[in-house]
C-alpha positions as CSV (number, residue, x, y, z in Angstrom):
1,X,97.2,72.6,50.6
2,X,96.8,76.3,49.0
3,X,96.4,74.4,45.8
4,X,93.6,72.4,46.9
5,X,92.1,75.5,48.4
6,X,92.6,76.8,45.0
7,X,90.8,74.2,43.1
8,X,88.2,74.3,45.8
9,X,87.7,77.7,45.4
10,X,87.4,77.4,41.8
11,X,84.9,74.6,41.5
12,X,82.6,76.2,44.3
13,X,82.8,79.4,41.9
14,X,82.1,77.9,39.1
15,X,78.7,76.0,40.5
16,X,77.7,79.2,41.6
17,X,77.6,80.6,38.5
18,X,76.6,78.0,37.1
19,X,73.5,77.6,39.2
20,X,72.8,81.4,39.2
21,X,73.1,81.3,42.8
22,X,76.4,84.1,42.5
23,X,74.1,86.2,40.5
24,X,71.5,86.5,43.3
25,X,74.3,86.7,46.1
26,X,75.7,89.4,44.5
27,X,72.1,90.8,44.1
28,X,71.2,90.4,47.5
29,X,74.9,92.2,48.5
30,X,74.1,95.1,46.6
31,X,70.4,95.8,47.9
32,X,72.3,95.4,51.4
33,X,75.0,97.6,50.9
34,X,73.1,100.4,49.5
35,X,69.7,99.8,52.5
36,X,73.0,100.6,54.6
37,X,74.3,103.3,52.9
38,X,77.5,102.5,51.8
39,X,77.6,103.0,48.5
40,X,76.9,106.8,49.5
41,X,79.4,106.6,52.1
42,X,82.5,105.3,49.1
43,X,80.9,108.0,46.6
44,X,81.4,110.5,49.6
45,X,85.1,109.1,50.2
46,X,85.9,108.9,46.2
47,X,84.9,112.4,46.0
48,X,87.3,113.5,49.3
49,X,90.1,111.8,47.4
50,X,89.8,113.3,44.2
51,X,89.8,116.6,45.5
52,X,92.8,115.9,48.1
53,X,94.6,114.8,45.0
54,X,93.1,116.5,42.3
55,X,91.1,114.8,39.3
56,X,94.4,115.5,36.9
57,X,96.9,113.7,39.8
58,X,94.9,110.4,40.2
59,X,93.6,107.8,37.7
60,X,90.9,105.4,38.3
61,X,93.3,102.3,38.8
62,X,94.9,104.3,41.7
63,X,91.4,105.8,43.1
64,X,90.2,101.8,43.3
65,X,93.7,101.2,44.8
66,X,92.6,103.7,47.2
67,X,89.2,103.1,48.1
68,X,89.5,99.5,48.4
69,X,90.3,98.7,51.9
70,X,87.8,101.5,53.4
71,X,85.2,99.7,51.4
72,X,85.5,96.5,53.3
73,X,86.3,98.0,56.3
74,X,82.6,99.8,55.5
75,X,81.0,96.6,54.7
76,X,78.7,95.7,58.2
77,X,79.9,92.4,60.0
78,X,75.8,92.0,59.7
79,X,76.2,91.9,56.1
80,X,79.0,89.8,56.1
81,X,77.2,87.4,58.3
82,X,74.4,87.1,56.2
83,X,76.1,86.2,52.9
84,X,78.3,83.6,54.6
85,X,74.7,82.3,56.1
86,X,73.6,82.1,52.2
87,X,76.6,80.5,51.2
88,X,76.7,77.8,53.8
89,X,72.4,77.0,53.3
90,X,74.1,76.9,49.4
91,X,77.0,74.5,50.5
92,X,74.6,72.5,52.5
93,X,72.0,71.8,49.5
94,X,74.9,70.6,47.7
95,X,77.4,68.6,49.4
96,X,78.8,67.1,46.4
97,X,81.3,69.7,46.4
């Protein structure tokens, strides 16, 4: 089952990019997330970090570690709901996967 998933997964990816579709998804996700603010609110939150920890005490790979689940947490379920809309009006116009 989590290998068909898999191979789902990977196909639906893979006509998305193929179609240009994941481009303008991602597109439309940014202008989203910064009409919300978030981007301001993880440069904000990057910024705490660093000077909790100190720029010489954290690298990038541990400051992405970091940031990472307060980023989706930040992410509005309005958002959310809207790419999963655009995915599923994709899915719809092409059944064949």
């Amino acid at each position: 089952m989590a290998d068909r998933n898999a191979q789902i997964r990977a196909s639906l990816n893979a006509k998305l990019i193929e179609s240009g579709e994941r481009e303008r998804m991602k597109q439309l996700l940014r202008q989203r997330l910064m009409e919300y603010g978030w981007r301001d609110q993880m440069k904000a939150y990057c910024k705490d970090i660093v000077k909790q920890k100190g720029l010489e005490n954290i690298t990038v790979d541990e400051l992405v570690q970091e940031i990472t689940p307060k980023g989706r947490t930040l992410v509005p379920d309005s958002i959310k709901k809207e790419m999963l809309t655009v995915l599923r009006q994709y899915l719809s116009k092409h059944e064949e996967l």
